[in-house]
Each structure stands twice: as C-alpha cells, then as structure tokens.
N, C-alpha and C positions, 0 to 999 in steps of 0.2 A: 755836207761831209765835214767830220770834224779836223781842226787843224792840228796833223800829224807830227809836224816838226822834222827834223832832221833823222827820224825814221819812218820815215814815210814810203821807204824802200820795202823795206825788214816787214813792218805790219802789210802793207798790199803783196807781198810776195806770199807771207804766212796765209791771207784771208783765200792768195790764187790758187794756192798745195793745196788747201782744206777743199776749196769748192771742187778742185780736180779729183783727190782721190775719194772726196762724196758721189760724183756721179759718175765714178770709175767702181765704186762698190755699188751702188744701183743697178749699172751695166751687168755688170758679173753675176748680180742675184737674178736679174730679169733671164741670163743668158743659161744659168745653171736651173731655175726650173723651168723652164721650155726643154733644159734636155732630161728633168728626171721626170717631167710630164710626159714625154718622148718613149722614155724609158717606160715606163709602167702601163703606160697602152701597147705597147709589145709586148710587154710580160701577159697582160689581158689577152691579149690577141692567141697568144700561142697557147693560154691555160682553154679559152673556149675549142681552140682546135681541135686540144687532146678531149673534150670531153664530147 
C-alpha cells in the first residue's frame, strides 16, 4: 500500500464512500429487476387469462 501521508484519512474514507455507494447501486439494480421481472410475469399471467 502506498504511503499516504497525512491524508491518509481523506483518501481511505473517499476509496470507503466509493466502494459503499458501488455495491449500494448494484443492490438497487439487482433489487429493481427482480421486481420489474416480477412485474411483467403478472402482466403475462393475466394477458394468457384473458385469452
């Protein structure tokens, strides 16, 4: 690891925000199409009923 110097604070806090809100937008994609996969197998569901 390279030597940071007296921010060594500022750069590991900046590198912790990034990785956090990286696998907080992954979550969010993973969790938004499960529900519009969700969503469009009902829509399915109910267009075979009607027919």
């Amino acid at each position: 690891m390279p030597d940071l110097g007296r921010y060594a604070v500022e750069v590991l806090s900046a590198y912790g925000a990034t990785i956090l809100l990286l696998i907080l937008l992954v979550l969010g994609s993973i969790w938004r199409a499960r529900r519009v996969l969700r969503d469009l197998r009902e829509a399915e569901a109910r267009k075979e009923a009607r027919s």
